[in-house]
C-alpha positions as CSV (number, residue, x, y, z in Angstrom):
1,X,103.7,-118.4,-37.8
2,X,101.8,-116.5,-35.2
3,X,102.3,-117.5,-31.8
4,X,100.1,-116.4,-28.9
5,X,101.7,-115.7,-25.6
6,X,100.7,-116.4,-22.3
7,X,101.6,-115.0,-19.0
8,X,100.6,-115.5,-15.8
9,X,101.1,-119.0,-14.5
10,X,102.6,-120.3,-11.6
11,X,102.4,-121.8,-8.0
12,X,99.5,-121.1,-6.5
13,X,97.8,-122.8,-2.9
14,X,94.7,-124.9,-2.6
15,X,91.8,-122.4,-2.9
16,X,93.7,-119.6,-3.8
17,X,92.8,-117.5,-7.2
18,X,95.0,-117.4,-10.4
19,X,94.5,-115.1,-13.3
20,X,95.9,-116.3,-16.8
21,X,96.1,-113.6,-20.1
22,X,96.7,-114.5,-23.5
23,X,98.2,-111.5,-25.4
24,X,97.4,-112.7,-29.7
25,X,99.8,-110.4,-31.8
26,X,99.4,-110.4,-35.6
27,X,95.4,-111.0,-36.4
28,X,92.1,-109.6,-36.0
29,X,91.2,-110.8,-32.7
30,X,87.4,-110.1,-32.7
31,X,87.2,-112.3,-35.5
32,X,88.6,-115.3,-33.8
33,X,86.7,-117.5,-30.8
34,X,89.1,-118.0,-28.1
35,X,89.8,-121.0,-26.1
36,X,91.4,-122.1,-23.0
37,X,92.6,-125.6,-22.6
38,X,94.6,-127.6,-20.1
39,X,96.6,-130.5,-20.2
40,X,97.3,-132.0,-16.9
41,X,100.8,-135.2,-16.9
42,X,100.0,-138.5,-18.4
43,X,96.3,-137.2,-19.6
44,X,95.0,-135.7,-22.9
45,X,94.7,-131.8,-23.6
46,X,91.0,-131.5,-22.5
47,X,88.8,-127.9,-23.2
48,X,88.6,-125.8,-20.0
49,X,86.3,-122.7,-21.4
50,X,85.2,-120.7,-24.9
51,X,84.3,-118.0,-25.5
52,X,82.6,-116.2,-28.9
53,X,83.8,-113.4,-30.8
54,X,81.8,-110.2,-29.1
55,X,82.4,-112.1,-25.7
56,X,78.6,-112.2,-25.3
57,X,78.6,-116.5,-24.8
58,X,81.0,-118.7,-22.2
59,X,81.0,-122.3,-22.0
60,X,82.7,-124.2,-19.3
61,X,83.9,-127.6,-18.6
62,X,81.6,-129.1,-16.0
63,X,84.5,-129.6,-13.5
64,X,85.6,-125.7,-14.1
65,X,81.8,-124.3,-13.5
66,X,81.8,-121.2,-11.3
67,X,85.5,-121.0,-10.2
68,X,86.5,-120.3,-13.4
69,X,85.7,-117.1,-15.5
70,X,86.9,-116.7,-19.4
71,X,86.8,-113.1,-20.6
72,X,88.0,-111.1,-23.2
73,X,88.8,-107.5,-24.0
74,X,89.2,-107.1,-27.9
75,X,90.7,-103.7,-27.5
76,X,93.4,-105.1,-25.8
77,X,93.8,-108.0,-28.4
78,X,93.7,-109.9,-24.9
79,X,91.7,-113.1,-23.7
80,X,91.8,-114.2,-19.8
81,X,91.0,-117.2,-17.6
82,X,90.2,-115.8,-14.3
83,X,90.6,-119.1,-11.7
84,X,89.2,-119.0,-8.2
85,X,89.5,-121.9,-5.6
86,X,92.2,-123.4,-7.3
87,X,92.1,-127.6,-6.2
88,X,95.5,-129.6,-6.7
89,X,93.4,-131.4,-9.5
90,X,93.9,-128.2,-11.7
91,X,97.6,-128.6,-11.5
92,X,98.6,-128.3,-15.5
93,X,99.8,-126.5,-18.1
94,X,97.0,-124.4,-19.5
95,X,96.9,-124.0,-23.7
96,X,95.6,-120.2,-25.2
97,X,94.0,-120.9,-28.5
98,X,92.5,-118.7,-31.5
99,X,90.2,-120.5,-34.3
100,X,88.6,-118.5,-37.2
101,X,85.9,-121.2,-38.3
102,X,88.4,-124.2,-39.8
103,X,90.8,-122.0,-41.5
104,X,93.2,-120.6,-39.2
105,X,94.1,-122.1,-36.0
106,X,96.6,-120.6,-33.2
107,X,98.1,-121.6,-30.0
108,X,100.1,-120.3,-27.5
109,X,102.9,-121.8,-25.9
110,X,101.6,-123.0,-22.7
111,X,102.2,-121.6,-18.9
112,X,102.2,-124.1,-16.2
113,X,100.0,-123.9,-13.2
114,X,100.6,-125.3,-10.1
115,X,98.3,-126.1,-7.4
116,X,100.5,-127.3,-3.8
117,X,100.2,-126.2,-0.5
């Protein structure tokens, strides 16, 4: 079972930056689109931003448009969320995940974010 791993969250004051990495041992990752999703207490897992296999397309949640930037460096089998004035509404534990088309699927573990002053 491959198991992505994310480090990189924690407490983090209103309007202050963040940077999340998901490290994907085990597959080709240029072959995979990678996600980012969040899933904030009492609510469903929503999709924060994708991006394509070169890294050459992002897409964003409307909410997440220009503070946050997804990235990826396939050299470094590494995909990042980069988050910039952070509101307490972004307080959740963020989800790394790897999809090749419908056949192969992969998340990480989750890392918690939390936005407090």
């Amino acid at each position: 079972q491959v198991q992505l791993v994310e480090p990189g969250g924690g407490l983090v004051q209103p309007g202050g930056p963040l940077r999340l990495s998901c490290v994907t041992p085990g597959f080709t990752f240029s072959n995979y689109v990678m996600r980012w999703y969040r899933q904030a207490p009492g609510k469903e897992r929503e999709l924060v931003a994708t991006i394509t296999r070169s890294g050459g397309t992002t897409t964003y949640a409307d909410s997440m448009k220009g503070r946050f930037t997804i990235s990826r460096d396939n050299a470094k089998n590494t995909v990042y969320l980069q988050m910039n004035n952070l509101k307490p509404e972004d307080t959740a534990v963020y989800y790394c995940n790897a999809r090749y088309y419908t056949l192969f699927d992969y998340w990480g573990q989750g890392t918690q974010v939390t936005v407090s002053s």
